[in-house]
C-alpha positions as CSV (number, residue, x, y, z in Angstrom):
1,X,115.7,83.6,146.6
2,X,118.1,81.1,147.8
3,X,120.6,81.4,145.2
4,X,120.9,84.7,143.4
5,X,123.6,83.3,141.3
6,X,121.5,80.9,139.8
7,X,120.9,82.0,136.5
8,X,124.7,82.3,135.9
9,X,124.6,78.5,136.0
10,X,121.4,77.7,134.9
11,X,121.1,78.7,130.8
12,X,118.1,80.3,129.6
13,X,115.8,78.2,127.2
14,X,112.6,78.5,125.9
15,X,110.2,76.2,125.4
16,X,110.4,73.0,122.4
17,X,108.5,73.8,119.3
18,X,107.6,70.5,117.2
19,X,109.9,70.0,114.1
20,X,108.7,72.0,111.3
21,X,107.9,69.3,108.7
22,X,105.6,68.0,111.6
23,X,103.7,71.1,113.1
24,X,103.0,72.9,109.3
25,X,101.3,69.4,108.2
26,X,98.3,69.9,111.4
27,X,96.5,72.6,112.7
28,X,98.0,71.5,116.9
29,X,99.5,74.5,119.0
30,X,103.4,74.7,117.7
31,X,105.0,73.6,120.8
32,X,105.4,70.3,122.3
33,X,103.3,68.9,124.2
34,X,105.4,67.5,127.4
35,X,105.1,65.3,129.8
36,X,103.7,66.7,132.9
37,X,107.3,66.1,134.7
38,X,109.0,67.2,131.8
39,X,107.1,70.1,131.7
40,X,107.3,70.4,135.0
41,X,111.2,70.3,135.5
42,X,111.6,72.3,132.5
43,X,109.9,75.2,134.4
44,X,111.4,74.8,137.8
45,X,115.3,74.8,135.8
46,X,113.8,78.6,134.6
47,X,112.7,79.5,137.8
48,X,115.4,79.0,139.6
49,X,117.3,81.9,137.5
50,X,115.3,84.3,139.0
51,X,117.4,86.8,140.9
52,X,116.6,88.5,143.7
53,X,116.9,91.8,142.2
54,X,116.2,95.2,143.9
55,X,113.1,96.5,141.7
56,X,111.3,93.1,139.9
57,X,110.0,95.3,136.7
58,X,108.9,92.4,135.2
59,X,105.4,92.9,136.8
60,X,105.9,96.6,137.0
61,X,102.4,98.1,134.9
62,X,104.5,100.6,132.9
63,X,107.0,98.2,131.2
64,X,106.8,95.1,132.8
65,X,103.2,93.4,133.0
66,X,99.9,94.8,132.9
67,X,98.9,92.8,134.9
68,X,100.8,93.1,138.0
69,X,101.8,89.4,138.0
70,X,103.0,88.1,141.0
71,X,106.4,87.1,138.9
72,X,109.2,86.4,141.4
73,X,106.5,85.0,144.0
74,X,105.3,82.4,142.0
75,X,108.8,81.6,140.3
76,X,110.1,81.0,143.4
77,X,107.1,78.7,144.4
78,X,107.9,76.9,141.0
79,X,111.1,76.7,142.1
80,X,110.5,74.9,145.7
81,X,108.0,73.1,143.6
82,X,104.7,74.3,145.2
83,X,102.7,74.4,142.3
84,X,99.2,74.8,144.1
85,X,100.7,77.7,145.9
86,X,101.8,79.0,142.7
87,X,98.6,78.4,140.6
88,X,97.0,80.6,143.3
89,X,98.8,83.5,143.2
90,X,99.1,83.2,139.5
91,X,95.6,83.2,139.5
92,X,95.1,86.2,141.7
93,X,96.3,88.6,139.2
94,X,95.2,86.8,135.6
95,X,91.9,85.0,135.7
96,X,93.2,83.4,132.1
97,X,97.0,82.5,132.3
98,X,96.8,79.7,129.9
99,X,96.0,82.5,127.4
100,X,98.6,84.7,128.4
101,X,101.1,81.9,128.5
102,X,100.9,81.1,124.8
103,X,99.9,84.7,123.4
104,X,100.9,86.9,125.4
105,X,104.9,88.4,123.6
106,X,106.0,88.8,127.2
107,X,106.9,92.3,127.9
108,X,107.4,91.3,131.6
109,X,111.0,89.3,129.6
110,X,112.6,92.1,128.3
111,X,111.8,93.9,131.1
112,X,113.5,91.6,133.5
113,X,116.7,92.5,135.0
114,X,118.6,89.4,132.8
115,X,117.7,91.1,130.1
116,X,120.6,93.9,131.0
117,X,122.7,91.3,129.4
118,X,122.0,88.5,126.7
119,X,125.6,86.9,126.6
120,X,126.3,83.1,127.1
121,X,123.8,81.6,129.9
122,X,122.2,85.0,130.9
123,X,119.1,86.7,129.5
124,X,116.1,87.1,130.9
125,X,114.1,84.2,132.8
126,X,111.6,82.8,130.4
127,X,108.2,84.1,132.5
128,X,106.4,83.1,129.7
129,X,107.2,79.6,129.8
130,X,106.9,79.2,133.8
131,X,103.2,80.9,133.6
132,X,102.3,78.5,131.1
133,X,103.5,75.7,133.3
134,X,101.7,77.1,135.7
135,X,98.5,77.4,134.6
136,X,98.7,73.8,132.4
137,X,99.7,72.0,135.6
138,X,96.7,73.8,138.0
139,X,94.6,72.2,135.5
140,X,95.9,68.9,135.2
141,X,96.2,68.3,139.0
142,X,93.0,70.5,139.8
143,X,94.1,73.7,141.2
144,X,91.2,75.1,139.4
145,X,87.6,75.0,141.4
146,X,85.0,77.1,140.3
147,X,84.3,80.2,143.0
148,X,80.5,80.2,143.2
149,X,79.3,83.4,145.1
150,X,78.2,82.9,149.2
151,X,75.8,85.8,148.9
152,X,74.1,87.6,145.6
153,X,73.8,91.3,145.4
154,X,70.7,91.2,143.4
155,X,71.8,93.7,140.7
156,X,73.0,92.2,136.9
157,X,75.2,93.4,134.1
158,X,75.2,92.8,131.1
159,X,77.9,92.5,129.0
160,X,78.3,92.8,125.2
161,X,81.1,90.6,123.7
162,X,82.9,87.4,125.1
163,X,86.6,88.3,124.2
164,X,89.4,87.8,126.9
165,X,88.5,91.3,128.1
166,X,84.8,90.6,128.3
167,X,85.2,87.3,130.1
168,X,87.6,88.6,132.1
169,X,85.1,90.7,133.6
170,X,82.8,88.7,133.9
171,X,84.3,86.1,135.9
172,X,85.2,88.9,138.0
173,X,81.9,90.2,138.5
174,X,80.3,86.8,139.2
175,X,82.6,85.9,141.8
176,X,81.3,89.2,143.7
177,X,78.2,88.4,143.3
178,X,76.4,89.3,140.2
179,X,73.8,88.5,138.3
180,X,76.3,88.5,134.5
181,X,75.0,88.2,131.3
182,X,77.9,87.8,128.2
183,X,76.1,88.3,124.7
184,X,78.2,87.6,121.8
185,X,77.0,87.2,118.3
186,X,78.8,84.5,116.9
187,X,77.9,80.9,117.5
188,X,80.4,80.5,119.4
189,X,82.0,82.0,122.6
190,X,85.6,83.7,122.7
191,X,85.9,86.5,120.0
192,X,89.0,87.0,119.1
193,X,90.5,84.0,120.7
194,X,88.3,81.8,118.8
195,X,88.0,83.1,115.1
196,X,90.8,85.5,114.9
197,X,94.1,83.3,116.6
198,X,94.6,80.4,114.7
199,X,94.4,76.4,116.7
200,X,98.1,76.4,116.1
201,X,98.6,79.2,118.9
202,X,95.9,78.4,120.8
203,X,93.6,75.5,121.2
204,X,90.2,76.0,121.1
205,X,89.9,73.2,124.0
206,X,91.5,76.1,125.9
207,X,88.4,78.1,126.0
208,X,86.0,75.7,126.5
209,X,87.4,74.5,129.8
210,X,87.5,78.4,130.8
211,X,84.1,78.8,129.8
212,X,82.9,75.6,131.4
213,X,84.3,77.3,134.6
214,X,82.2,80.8,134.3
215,X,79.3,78.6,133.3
216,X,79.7,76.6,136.7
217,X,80.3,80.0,138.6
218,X,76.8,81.3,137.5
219,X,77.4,83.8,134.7
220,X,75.1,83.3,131.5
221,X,76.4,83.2,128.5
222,X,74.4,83.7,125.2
223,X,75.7,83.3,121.8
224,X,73.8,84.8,118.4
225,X,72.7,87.8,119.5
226,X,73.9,91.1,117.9
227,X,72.8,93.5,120.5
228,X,71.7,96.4,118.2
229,X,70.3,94.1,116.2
230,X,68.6,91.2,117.5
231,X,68.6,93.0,120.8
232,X,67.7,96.4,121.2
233,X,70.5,98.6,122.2
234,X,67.8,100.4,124.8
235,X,65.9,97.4,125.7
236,X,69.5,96.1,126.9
237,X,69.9,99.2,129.2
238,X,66.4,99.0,130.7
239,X,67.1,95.7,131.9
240,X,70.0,95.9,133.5
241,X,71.8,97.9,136.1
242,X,75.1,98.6,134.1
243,X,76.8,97.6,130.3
244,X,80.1,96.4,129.7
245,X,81.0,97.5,126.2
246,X,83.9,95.0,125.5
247,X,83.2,95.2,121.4
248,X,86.9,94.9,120.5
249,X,88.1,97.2,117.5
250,X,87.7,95.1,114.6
251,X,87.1,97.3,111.9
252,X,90.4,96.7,109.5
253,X,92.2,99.7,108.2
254,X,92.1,100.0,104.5
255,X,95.1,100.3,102.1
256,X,94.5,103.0,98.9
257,X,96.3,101.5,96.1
258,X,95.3,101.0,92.4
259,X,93.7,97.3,91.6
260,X,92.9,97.0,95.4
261,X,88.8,96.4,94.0
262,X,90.4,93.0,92.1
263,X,89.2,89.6,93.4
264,X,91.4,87.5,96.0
265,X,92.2,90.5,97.8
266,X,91.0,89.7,101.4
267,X,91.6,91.3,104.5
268,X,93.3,89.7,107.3
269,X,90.3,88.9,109.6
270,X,87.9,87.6,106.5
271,X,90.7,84.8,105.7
272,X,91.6,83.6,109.1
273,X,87.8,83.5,110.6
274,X,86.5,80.9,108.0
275,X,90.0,79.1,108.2
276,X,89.5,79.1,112.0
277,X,85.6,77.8,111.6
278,X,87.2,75.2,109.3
279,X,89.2,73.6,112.3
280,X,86.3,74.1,113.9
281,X,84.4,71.5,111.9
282,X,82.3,74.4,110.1
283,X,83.1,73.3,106.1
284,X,85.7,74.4,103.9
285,X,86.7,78.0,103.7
286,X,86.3,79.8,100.8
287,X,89.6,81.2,100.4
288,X,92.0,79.0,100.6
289,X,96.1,79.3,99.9
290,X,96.5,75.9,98.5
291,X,99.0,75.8,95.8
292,X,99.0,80.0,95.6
293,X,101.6,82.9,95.4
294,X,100.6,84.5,98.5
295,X,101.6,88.1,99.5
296,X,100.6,89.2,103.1
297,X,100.7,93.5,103.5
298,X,101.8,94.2,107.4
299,X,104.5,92.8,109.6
300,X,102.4,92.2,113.2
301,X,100.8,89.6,114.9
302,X,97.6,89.2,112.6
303,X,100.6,89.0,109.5
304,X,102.3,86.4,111.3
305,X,98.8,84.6,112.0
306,X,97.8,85.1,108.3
307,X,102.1,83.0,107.5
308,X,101.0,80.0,109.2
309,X,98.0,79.5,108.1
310,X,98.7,79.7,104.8
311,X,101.6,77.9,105.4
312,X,99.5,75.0,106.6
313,X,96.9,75.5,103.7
314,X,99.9,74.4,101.6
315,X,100.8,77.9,99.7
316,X,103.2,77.6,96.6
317,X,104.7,80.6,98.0
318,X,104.1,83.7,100.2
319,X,106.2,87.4,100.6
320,X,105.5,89.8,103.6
321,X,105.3,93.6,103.1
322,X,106.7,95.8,105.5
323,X,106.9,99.1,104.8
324,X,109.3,99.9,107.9
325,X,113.0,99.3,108.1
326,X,114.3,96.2,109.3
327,X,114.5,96.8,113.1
328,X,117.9,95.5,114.5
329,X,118.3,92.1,116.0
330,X,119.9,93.7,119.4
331,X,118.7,96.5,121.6
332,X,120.7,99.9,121.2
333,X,121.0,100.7,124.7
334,X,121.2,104.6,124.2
335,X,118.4,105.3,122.2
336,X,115.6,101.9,123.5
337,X,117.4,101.5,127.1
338,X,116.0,98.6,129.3
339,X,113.5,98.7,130.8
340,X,111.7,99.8,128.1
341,X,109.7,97.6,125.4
342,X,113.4,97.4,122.8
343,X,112.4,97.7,119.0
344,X,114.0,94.8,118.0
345,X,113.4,92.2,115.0
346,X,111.6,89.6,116.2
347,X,110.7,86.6,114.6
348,X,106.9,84.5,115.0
349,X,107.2,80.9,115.0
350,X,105.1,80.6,111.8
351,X,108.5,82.9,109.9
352,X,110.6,80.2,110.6
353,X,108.1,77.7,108.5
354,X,109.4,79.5,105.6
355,X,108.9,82.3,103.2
356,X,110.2,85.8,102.8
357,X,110.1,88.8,104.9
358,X,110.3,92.0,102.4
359,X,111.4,95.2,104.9
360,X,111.1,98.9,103.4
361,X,109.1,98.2,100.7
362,X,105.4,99.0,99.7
363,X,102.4,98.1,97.4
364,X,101.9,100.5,94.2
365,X,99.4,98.8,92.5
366,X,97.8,95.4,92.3
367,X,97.4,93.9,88.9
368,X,95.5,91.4,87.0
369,X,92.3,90.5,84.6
370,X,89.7,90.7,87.3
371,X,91.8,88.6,89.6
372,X,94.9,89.8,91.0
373,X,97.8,87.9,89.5
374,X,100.7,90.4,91.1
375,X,101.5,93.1,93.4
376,X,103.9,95.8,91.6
377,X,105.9,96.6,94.5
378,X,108.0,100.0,95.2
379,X,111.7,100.4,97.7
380,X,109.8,103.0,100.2
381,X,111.0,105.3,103.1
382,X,108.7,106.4,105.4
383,X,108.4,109.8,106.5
384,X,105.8,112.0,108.1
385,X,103.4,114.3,106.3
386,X,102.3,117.9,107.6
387,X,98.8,115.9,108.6
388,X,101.1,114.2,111.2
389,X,100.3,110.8,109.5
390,X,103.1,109.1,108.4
391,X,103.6,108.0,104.3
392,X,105.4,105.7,102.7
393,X,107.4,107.9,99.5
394,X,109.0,105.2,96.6
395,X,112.7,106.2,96.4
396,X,113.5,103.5,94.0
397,X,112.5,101.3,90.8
398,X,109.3,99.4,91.4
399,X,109.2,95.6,90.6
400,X,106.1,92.8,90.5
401,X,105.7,89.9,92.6
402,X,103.4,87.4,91.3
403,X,100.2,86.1,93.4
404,X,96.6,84.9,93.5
405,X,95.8,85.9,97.2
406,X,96.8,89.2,99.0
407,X,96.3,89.2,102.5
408,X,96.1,93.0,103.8
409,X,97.2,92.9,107.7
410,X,97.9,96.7,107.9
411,X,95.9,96.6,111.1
412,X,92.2,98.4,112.6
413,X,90.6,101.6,113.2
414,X,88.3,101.2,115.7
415,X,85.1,99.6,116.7
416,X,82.6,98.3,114.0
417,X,79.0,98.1,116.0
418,X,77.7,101.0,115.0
419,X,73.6,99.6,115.5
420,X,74.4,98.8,119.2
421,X,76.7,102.1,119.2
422,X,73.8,104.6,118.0
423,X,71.3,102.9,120.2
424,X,73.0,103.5,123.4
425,X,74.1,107.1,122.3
426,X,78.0,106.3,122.4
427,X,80.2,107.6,119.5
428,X,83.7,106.9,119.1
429,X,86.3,109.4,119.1
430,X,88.3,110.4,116.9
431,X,90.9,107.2,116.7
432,X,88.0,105.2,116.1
433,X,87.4,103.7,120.1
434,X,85.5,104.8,122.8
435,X,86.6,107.0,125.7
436,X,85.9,106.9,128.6
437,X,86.6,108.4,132.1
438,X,88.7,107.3,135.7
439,X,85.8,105.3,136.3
440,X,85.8,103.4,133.2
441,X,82.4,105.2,132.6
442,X,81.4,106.3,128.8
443,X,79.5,109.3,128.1
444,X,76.4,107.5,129.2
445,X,75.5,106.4,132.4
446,X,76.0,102.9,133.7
447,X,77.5,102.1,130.4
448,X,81.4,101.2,130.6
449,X,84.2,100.1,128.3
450,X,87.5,98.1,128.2
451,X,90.0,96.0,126.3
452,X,90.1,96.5,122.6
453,X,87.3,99.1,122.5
454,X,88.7,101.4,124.9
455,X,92.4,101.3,124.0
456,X,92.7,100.2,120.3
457,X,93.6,96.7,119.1
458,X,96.0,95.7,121.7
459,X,97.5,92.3,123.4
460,X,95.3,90.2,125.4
461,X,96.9,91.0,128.7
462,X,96.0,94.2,128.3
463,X,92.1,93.3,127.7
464,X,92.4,90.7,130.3
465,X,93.5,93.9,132.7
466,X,91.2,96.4,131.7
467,X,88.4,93.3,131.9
468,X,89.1,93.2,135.5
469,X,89.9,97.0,136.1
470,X,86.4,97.5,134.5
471,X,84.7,95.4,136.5
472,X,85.8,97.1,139.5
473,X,84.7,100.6,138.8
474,X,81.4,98.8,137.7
475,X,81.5,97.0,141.1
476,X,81.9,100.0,142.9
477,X,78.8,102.0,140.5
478,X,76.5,99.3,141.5
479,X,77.4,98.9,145.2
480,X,79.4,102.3,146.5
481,X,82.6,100.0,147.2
482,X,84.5,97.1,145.6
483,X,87.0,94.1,147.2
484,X,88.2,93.6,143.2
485,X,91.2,94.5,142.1
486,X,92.0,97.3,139.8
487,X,95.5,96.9,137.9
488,X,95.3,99.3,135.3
489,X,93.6,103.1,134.6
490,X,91.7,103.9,131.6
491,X,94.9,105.9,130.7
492,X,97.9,103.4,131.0
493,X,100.0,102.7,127.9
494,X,103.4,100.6,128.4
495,X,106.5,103.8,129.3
496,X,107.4,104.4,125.9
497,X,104.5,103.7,123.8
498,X,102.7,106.4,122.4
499,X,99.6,106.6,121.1
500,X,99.4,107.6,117.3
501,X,96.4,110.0,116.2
């Protein structure tokens, strides 16, 4: 880096979100769409405030990216405005960075060095926005060719579910190669990219240009077929040389309170699939907000996803639940020191399009004449129980907010194909997901795992990673030896993070 002052000149500033008025009335992606030089110079200015620090943790596996991102490398291309250099090694690392870019919550920020200090211009450099940049501006000026394979090996793979981690493997298997099958049993391609996010954080268009590419690469991709159902679990093993199980962990965690059997009680997932197949063109859904009291239970991504949709369903009103404290706006340095993922409050674009964020508080009992008409709500702490498992105890006088939809977003416990699980002989453990071992290998032979299935309901960098990590060790399996990449281990969590049993 030329200038390792620069970000002391150079403020940090995220990308423009449309006005809220404007983006709540459609169902486009909430940020503006720029001009390809104002997008452009908008992502070189953030660059450029990337120091030349000692240790870049940003694309460190532990706390930064997953990954292993090529951060400084391409920022500085970005910077010297090589954007075709950039795309490339953007794209050596992340076969999907126009996902990332607008999902991803960018752990590779707060691990930046900038992020030692968030006063006046400095903070960390806004990775997130540059990637996106990136990868919008390969596409526009066509960085991105398909990579057809010079020789085939003349083994396949098959591979059950066409999420980000699923694709991801599969593009990566291809280019070596391959003979890839995807099976997904939807009518469309993408899993949770394309019925779980909403168009308003991702664009469906997205996907289809991605899948165009695998298509044009040679992997086959077949929708409506629910392997273990349509397709017999063993007939799927006999006819190919290895199985990716990349399933995701969709099952939805239940919540046990009084009234939960009344109608217009939904969970997360079966309001925003048939609000998703709605933009799609699909018909109306049948649960609509539309002049409602909506309350959403849970305070994570799926919540927020559940606030803007209702938001743009036109909702009288809507509260979120969250039966943890309010975590502070700034990081305490002694107890959540950088580099380390801060628990901090942090705030979705869809909570700034209104409504009301309830903190340390908890459902008692849902009421109503068949359909719920209010949740009678509780002040909670939480605490942990001699089971380990942590509990919610009321410590003051309950109260009842009135609604006609309750959206339960308390999150998932595990995978939910048990036909396709039974017939290949693979049983989850005991958190619900299937294990497996160094080599990405479950307890049967030539049958792997990764993203969501492996390691729980999880952000799609990390099922991008483990896409391409297990495609690798299935590389290797089929051939004795592998040019792919491997960024993760079956066994990495972010430093930190620990699992919960």
């Amino acid at each position: 880096m030329p200038d390792p002052r620069g970000f002391l000149g150079m403020p940090r500033s995220s990308a423009p979100m449309r006005p809220i008025q404007e983006r709540t009335a459609d169902w486009s992606e909430v940020y503006e769409a720029l001009a390809r030089g104002e997008r452009k110079s908008g992502a070189r200015e953030q660059a450029s405030r990337c120091m030349d620090c000692g240790i870049p943790y940003c694309h460190s596996e532990s706390v930064g990216c997953p990954l292993g991102n090529l951060i400084p490398e391409w920022n500085d291309l970005v910077r010297r405005g090589d954007w075709a250099l950039a795309a490339d090694r953007l794209h050596e690392t992340n076969n999907f960075p126009e996902f990332t870019g607008r999902l991803c919550p960018a752990p590779c920020e707060t691990a930046c060095v900038l992020a030692l200090s968030e006063a006046n211009t400095t903070g960390s450099v806004t990775i997130k926005r540059v990637e996106q940049a990136i990868a919008d501006t390969a596409w526009d000026e066509g960085f991105v060719v398909n990579r057809v394979p010079v020789e085939r090996s003349g083994r396949t793979v098959a591979i059950v579910g066409s999420g980000p981690a699923g694709l991801a493997a599969a593009q990566q298997l291809t280019r070596v190669g391959h003979r890839v099958t995807v099976f997904e049993r939807d009518d469309r391609l993408g899993g949770l990219l394309r019925y779980g996010i909403p168009d308003f954080k991702l664009a469906k268009s997205a996907i289809d240009r991605r899948l165009s590419q695998l298509r044009g690469e040679g992997t086959r991709l077949v929708t409506d077929c629910d392997v273990g159902l349509d397709l017999d679990a063993r007939e799927l093993t006999a006819a190919y040389d290895a199985v990716i199980l990349a399933i995701g962990a969709g099952r939805a965690r239940e919540v046990d309170v009084p009234g939960r059997g009344l109608a217009d009680i939904h969970f997360a997932m079966d309001y925003l699939v048939p609000a998703n197949r709605e933009c799609a063109g699909d018909g109306p859904s049948p649960i609509n907000a539309a002049g409602k009291n909506v309350v959403i239970i849970g305070g994570g991504d799926t919540a927020a996803d559940c606030l803007g949709t209702v938001h743009r369903q036109g909702a009288a009103s809507v509260t979120e639940l969250n039966y943890h404290e309010q975590p502070p706006r700034a990081r305490d340095s002694a107890a959540d020191p950088w580099p380390l993922w801060p628990l901090t409050l942090r705030a979705a674009p869809a909570d700034a399009e209104g409504g009301r964020r309830e903190f340390e508080v908890a459902a008692q009992e849902f009421v109503g004449d068949g359909h719920v008409r209010g949740v009678r709500v509780a002040p909670v702490r939480v605490a942990e129980a001699s089971s380990g498992r942590r509990v919610a105890e009321p410590v003051g006088d309950p109260f009842e907010l009135p609604c006609e939809l309750v959206l339960l977003a308390v999150g998932f416990r595990g995978v939910g194909e048990d036909d396709l699980l039974a017939g290949l002989g693979v049983e989850p453990n005991p958190r619900g997901v299937i294990a497996c071992g160094q080599d990405w290998q479950t307890s049967q032979p030539g049958v792997f795992v990764c993203g969501d299935a492996h390691r729980g309901a999880s952000l799609v960098v990390w099922a991008i990673a483990e896409g391409r990590s297990a495609a690798r060790a299935v590389d290797v399996y089929l051939t004795g030896a592998s040019t792919l990449p491997a960024p993760v281990h079956p066994g990495a969590l972010p430093l930190g993070i620990r699992r919960r049993n």
